[in-house]
N, C-alpha and C positions, 0 to 999 in steps of 0.2 A: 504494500500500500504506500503508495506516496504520501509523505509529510502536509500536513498543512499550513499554509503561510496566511500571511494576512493579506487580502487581497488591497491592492495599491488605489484601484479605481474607487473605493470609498475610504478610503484614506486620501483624496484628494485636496483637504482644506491644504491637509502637513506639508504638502509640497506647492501648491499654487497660492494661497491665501494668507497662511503665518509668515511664508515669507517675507510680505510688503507690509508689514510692522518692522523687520528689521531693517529692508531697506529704506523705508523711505525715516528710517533713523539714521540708516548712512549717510543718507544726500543730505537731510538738516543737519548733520553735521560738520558734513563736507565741506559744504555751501556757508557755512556760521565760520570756519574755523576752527571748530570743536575738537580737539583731539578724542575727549574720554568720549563725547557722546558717538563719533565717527567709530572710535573702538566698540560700544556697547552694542552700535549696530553690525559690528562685523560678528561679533561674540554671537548675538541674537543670531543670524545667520548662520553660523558653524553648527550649533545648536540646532537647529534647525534639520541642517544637512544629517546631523551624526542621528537624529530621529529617525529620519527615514532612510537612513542605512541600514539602524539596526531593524527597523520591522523588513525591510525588504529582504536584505542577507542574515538576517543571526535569529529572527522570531520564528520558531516551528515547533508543530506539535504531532510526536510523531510515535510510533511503536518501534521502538528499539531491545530486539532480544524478547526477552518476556517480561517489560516495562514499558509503562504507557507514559512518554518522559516529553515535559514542556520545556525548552529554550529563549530565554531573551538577554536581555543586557548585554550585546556582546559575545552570548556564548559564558557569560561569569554568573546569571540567576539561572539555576535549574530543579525542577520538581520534578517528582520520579511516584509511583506506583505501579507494584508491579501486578499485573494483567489478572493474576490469578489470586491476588488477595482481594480485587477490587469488589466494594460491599451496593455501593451505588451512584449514580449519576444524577445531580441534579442540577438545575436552572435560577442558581440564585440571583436574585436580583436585590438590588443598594438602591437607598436614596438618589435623588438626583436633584440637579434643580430644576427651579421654578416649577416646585408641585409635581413631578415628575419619576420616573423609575428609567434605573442606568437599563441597560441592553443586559440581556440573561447571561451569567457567568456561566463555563461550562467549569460545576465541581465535579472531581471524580475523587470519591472517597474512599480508601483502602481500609485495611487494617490498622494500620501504623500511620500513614503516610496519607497525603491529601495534595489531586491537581486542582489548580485554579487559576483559568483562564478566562479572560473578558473577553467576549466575542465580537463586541462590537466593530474591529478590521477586518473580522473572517463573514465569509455567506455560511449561515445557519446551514442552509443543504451540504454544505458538505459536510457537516458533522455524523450526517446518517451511515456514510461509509464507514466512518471511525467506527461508529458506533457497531455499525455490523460487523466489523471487522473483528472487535472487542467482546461483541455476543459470542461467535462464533469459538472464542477462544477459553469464554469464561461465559456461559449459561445462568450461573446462578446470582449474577449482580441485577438491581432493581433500578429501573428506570421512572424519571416523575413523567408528570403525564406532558410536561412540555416537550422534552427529548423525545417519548414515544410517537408524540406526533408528528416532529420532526422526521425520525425512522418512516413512519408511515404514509412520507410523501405529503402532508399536510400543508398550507403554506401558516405560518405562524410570525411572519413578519409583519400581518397586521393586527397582532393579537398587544392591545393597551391595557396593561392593569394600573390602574389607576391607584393614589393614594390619598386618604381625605386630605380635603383643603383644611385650612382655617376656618377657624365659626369664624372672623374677623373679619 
């Protein structure tokens, strides 16, 4: 099974969008005289770049051996469970703002050990591969009912759980 990466096409602010905060701190400061701020916007920039190098080249999540193991930072943060201790799969979801709920985390909980991945750069569909791939290997781990539908060709990307507002 191939790895999975974060796909780039919705990752798109990180490379089009953030960048012209740092630039156009470069030109104000070009343009001023500025040394620090000309620096802050180079700094912002590099920054930048070294983000989407590591999701493009170092972020994957992949089955290695008989360990279901997450990759990022470089290649320096990694999470590991192994295939055959895994207990279950679930879709946690975090606060967000503005009244909101983040993108479903993919947890994979072992015995010992726990993956935990934000999905929000990856397409949900491919996780059904994983998943089958993972069933296939290990039967007796439990799926929430968001992944199962997922697996089940569902489409669940317009699925909003909402969080109360304010009485305010």
């Amino acid at each position: 099974m191939k790895p999975l990466r974060p796909d780039m096409l919705i990752l798109w602010p990180s490379y089009t969008l953030f960048p012209l905060a740092g630039l156009s701190i470069l030109v104000f400061g070009a343009a001023g005289r500025d040394p620090v701020m000309a620096s802050i916007g180079v700094a912002l920039l590099t920054l930048n770049a070294l983000v989407v190098v590591n999701y493009l080249y170092f972020t994957d999540l992949r089955i290695v051996g008989d360990e279901l193991v997450y990759r990022t930072m470089f290649g320096t943060h990694r999470e590991s469970v192994p295939v055959g201790a895994l207990q279950r799969i679930d879709a946690k979801r975090y606060p967000a703002a503005h009244s909101g709920v983040s993108a479903p985390h993919f947890v994979a909980r072992g015995r010992d050990t726990t993956v935990k991945v934000n999905t929000k750069p990856y397409r949900i569909a491919e996780f059904a591969e994983l998943i089958t791939t993972l069933r296939s290997a290990n039967a007796r781990f439990e799926l929430d009912p968001f992944w199962s539908r997922v697996v089940g060709g569902e489409d669940v990307t317009t699925e909003a759980a909402l969080t109360p507002r304010s009485r305010w």
